[in-house]
C-alpha positions in Angstrom: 89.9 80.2 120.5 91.3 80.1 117.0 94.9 81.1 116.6 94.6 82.9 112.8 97.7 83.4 110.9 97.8 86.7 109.1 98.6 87.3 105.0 99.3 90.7 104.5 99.3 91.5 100.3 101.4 94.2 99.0 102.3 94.2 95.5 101.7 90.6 94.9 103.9 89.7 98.0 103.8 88.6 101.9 104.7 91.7 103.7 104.4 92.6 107.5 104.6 96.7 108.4 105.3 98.0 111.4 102.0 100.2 112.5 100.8 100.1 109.6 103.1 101.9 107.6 103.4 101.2 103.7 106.8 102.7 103.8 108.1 100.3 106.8 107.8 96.9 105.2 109.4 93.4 105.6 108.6 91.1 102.3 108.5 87.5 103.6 107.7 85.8 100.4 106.8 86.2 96.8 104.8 82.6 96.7 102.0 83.9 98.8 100.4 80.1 98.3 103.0 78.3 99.7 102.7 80.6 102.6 99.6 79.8 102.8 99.7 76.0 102.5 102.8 76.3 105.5 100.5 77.5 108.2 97.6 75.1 107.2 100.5 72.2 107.4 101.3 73.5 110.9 97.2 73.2 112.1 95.8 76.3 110.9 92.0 76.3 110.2 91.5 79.3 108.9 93.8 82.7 107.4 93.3 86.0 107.7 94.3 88.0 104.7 94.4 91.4 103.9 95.2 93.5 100.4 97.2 96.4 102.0 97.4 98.2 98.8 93.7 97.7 98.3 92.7 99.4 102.0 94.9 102.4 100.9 93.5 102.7 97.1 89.5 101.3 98.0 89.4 98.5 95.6 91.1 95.2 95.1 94.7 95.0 93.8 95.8 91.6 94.7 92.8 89.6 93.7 95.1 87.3 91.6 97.1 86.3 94.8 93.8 85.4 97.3 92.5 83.6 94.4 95.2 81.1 94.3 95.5 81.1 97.8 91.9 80.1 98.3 92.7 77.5 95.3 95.6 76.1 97.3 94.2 75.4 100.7 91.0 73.8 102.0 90.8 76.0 105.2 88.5 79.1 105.5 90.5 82.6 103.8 88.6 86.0 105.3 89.6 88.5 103.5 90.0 92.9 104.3 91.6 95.7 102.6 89.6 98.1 100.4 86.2 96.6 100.3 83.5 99.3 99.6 81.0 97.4 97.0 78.6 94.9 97.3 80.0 93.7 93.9 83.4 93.5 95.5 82.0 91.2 98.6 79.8 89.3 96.0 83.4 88.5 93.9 84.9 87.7 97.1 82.3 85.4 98.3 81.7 83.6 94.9 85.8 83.0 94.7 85.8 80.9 98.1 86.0 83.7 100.4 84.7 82.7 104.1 84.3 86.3 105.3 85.1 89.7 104.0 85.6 92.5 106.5 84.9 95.7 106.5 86.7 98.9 108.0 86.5 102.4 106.7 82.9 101.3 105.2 81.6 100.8 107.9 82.3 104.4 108.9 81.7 106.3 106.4 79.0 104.4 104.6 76.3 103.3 107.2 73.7 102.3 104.1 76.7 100.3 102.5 77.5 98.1 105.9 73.7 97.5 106.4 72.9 96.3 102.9 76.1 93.9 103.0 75.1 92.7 106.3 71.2 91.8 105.1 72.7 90.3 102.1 75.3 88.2 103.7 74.3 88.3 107.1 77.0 86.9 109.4 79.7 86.5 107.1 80.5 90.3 107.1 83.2 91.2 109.9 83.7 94.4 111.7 87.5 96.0 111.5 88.0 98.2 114.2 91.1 99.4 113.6 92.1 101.9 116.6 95.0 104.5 117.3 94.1 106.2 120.8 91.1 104.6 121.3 90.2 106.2 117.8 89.0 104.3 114.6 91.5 104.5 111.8 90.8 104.4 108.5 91.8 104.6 104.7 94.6 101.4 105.4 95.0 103.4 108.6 96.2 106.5 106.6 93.5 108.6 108.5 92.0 109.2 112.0 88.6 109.6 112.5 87.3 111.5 115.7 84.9 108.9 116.1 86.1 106.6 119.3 86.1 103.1 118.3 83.3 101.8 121.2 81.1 104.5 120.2 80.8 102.7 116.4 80.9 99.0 118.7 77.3 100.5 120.3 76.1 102.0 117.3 76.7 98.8 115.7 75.0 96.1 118.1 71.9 95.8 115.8 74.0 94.4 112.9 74.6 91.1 112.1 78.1 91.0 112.0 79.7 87.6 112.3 82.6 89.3 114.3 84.6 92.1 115.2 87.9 92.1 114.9 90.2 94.7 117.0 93.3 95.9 116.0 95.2 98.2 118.2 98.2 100.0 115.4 100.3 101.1 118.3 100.3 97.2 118.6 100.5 96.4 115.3 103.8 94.2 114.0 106.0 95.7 117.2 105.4 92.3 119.0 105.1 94.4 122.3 101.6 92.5 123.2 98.3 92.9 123.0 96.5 95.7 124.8 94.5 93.5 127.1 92.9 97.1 128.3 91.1 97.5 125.4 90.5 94.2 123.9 88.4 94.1 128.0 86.7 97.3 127.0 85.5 95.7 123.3 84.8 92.4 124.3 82.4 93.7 127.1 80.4 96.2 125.0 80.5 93.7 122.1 77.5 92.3 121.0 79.5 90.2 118.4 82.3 87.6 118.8 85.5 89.3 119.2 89.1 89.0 117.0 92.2 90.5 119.2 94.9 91.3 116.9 98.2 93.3 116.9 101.2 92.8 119.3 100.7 88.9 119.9 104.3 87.4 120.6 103.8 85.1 122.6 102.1 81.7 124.1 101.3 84.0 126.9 99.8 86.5 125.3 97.5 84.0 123.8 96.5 82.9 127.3 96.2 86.8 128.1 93.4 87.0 125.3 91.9 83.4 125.8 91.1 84.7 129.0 89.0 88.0 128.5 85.9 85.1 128.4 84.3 83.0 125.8 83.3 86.1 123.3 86.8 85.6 122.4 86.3 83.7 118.6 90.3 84.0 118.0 93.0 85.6 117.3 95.0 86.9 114.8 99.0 86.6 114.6 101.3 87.8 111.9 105.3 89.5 112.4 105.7 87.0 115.9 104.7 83.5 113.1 107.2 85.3 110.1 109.9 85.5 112.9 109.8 82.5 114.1 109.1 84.1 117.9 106.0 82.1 118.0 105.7 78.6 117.0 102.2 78.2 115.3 101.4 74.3 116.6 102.7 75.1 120.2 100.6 78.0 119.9 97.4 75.9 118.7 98.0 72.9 121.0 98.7 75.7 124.3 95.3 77.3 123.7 93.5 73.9 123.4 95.0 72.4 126.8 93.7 75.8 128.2 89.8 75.2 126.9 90.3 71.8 127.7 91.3 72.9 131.7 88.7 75.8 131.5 85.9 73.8 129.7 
């Protein structure tokens, strides 16, 4: 299982919200790269970065940033936050992005998610973001009625590289993961699954790690920038366990 340190873009800068509010920020740094660069130092083999102010608008804004992040590492970048064009994935992926992932387009544009997935099958990610067991969307600005395993089934056809699941009650509170529903999504998913929001803690990680081999990774952010969570203890802990589990 891959322990993924998140970069959240706002404004140019490293942020972390609490439930995804824009208005309840915490700027960790204005050199995004050397942010970047830190976690790979500390065993990192891949980032997950998002353009907050890009999921809220629907189209890039800090494009400058991930493209000297992506110039300053060698470890995979995949990239979320207002993605709603193939030309925007194409820039993405021609820049050095890994993966791009897609949230409220895969909602409300069904012809838009399954073009991008024939084009670039396996390197587009799911973001199922989820308040109440309901998909969020617009930088989680808005609730759909749509329940976020109903768009899982809909989905199975796809080829999605991964979903990732985000619970926003979760989200930078470092209260844990909701094991309940990460069960729920890894057992109807047909893709590998991402657990993210609320990860504190070593144990949490073992929590996830043990929902079953669909588990690709995980993705920690405010419980890294606080210094709660130590990233190489992290990484080393979840090795010893696939190395005990096989």
């Amino acid at each position: 299982m891959l322990i993924i340190p998140a970069i959240d873009l706002k404004n140019g800068r490293c942020v972390r919200l609490r439930q995804g509010d824009m208005a309840a920020e915490t700027v960790y740094s204005e050199d995004v790269p050397s942010v970047a660069r830190k976690w790979q130092q500390q065993g990192a083999t891949m980032i997950h970065v998002v353009d907050l102010n890009g999921a809220v608008e629907g189209e890039p804004r800090n494009l400058p940033q991930i493209e000297m992040v992506i110039r300053s590492v060698s470890m995979k970048v995949q990239v979320g936050g207002g993605i709603r064009t193939i030309e925007t994935i194409r820039r993405y992926l021609t820049a050095g992005v890994s993966r791009v992932v897609l949230g409220t387009a895969a909602l409300t544009d069904r012809a838009f998610l399954e073009q991008a997935c024939k084009e670039f099958p396996r390197r587009i990610l799911l973001g199922l973001d989820a308040r109440g067991g309901k998909v969020a969307v617009k930088g989680w600005t808005s609730l759909s009625d749509t329940r976020a395993v109903d768009l899982l089934k809909e989905l199975a056809g796809h080829e999605i590289g991964a979903v990732i699941y985000t619970d926003i009650a979760r989200d930078g509170m470092l209260s844990g993961p909701n094991i309940p529903a990460l069960r729920e999504v890894v057992e109807l998913s047909s893709f590998p699954v991402i657990a993210s929001g609320g990860i504190t803690k070593v144990e949490d990680l073992r929590a996830v790690q043990a929902l079953g081999p669909r588990i690709e990774g995980a993705i920690v952010g405010k419980a890294l920038y606080d210094g709660k969570l130590d990233l190489r203890e992290a990484i080393a802990a979840v090795a010893r366990r696939n190395g005990t589990t096989g």
